[in-house]
N, C-alpha and C positions, 0 to 999 in steps of 0.2 A: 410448292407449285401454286397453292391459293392466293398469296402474295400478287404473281401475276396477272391475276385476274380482279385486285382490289380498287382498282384505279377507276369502277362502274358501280361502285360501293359509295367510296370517300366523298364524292360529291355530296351528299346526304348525312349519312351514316358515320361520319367520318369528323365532323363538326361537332363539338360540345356541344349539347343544349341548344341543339339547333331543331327551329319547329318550322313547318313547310304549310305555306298557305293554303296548296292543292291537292287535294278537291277539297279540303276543307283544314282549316285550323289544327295540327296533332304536333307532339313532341316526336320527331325521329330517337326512335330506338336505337340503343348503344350495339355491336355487336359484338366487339371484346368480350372474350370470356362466357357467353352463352355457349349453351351447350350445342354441340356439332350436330345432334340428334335433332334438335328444335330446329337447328338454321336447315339443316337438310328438309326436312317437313315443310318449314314455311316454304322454302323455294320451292316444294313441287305443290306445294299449294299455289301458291302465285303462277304455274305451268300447266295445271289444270284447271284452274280458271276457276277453284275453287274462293281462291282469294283472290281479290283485285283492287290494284290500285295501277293510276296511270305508267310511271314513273317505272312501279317493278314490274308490270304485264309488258313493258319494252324490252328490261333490261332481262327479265327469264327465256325471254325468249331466245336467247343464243348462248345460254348458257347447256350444257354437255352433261350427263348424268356426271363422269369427273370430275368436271367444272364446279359442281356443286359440291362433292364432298369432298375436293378442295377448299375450298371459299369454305366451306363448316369447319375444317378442320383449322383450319387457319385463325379463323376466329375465334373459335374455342379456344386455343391455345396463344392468344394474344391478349390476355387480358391486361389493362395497363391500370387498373384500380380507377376509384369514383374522381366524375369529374369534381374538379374546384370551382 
């Protein structure tokens, strides 16, 4: 089910070694293979507003408590090994 919901992901997250200028200079995080635990966290940190960044305070906002422990499980369970 997480799969369906990746396509709000790969923009970013989804790119080797890809770093995003906004709101500042950072290396986007791989999420292959993190732990489901962590991704769950971090999105409801980015849904309470504990964390915030432009980009994911859009994209949490229509994600579904499902939606999320899809998308964590999914990732967890996708690891494709280090980038080249």
């Amino acid at each position: 089910m997480g799969k369906t919901k990746t396509s709000m992901c790969a923009g970013c997250h989804g790119i080797p070694g890809w770093r995003t200028a906004y709101p500042s200079v950072y290396s986007v995080p791989k999420l292959g293979g993190q732990h489901a635990d962590y991704l769950v966290a971090a999105l409801k940190a980015y849904q309470s507003g504990e964390r915030s960044h432009p980009s994911m305070d859009g994209i949490v906002g229509s994600l579904s408590e499902q939606d999320i422990d899809d998308l964590a499980a999914y990732y967890a369970s996708s690891y494709s090994g280090p980038v080249k």
